[in-house]
Steps between C-alpha positions, in 0.01 A plus 500: 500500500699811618556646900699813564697489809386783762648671772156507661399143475836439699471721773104350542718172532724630744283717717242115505859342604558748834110487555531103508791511759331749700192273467697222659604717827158639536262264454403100497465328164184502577469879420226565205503852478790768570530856503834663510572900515820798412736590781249814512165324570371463153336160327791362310367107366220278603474127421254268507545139483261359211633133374642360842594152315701692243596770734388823283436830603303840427726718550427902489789759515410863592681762428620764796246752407214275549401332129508158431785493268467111361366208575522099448592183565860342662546153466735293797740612433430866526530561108207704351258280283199521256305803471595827643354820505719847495363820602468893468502672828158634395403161483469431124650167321884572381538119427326193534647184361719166580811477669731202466879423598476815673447722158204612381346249174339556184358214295662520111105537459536851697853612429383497122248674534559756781378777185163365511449499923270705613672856603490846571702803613360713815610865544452679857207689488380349161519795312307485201796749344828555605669845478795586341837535725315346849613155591268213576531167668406219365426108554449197289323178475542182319270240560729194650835672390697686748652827427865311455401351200404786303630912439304810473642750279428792263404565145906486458561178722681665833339340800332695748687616823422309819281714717721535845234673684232229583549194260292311718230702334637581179787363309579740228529896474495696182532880371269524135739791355266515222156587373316240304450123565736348726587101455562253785601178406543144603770324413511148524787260420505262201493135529883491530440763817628801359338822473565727188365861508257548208512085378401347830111406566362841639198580647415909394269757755497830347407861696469831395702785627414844505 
């Protein structure tokens, strides 16, 4: 079994945490469903109590702009548990999978085998071609992995800059300085975790530039 410690899963922790003492001020414990909202008015979380004996929640967390950025389930003890479900602001899947200890989990039956998920990359616009010298943002998607436990690189192995414009959308930009097919790989670690450019597993999607 492997996790992967995450700043995210913590701060879902924490931010459950201050929701739970603000629950306490707020409302009785007889309170099934709670909404809660930014400084500025927007939706922030909303919980719904679904296992009363065992005290579990569904929890949703919305981003400031609007989207639902993840949801799942918080145990007692405010800790996020079982499945959970991570989002695109567009509203697409960018992760759905298990959480335990706070981290997010793969089986040894998954992190073997992360080559063989089901997975693709997404390009703004979805350009059937891409032309030479104009840059392009880009997402990707690996069934029941998240995007920690793999790289995307080039045919030479250097990983793709972080797109700082609207990552919520896209995660990755990239400039195609030549004509030809360009390569975007995959690059997942080995069993002992490590990822080696050009040995790892690798998943391959190919485009043509003009």
């Amino acid at each position: 079994m492997k996790f992967i410690y995450h700043k995210d899963i913590v701060s879902i922790s924490k931010l459950i945490l201050f929701i739970s003492c603000f629950m306490m001020i707020s409302c009785s414990t007889n309170c099934k469903e709670e909404s809660y909202y930014y400084d500025t008015g927007e939706l922030w979380v909303e919980e719904k109590l679904v296992d009363k004996k065992d005290s579990i929640y569904s929890t949703k967390i919305f981003n400031k702009k609007g989207y639902l950025e993840k949801e799942g389930y918080t145990d007692k003890f405010q800790n996020p548990i079982g499945l959970w479900i991570e989002y695109f602001a567009d509203g697409k899947v960018k992760w759905k999978g298990e959480i335990k200890d706070k981290q997010y989990y793969l089986p040894d039956s998954l992190f073997l085998n992360m080559h063989n998920q089901y997975s693709y990359i997404e390009i703004e616009g979805s350009p059937r071609y891409l032309k030479k010298g104009n840059s392009y943002k880009m997402r990707t998607y690996v069934e029941g992995v998240p995007s920690t436990f793999y790289e995307v690189t080039d045919s030479l192995g250097y990983p793709f800059e972080f797109n700082k414009e609207d990552p919520e959308n896209y995660v990755y930009v990239f400039t195609p300085n030549e004509r030809g097919v360009f390569e975007i790989w995959i690059m997942f670690p080995d069993s002992s975790g490590y990822i080696v450019p050009k040995k790892s597993r690798a998943k391959l999607f190919s485009i043509s530039v003009y």
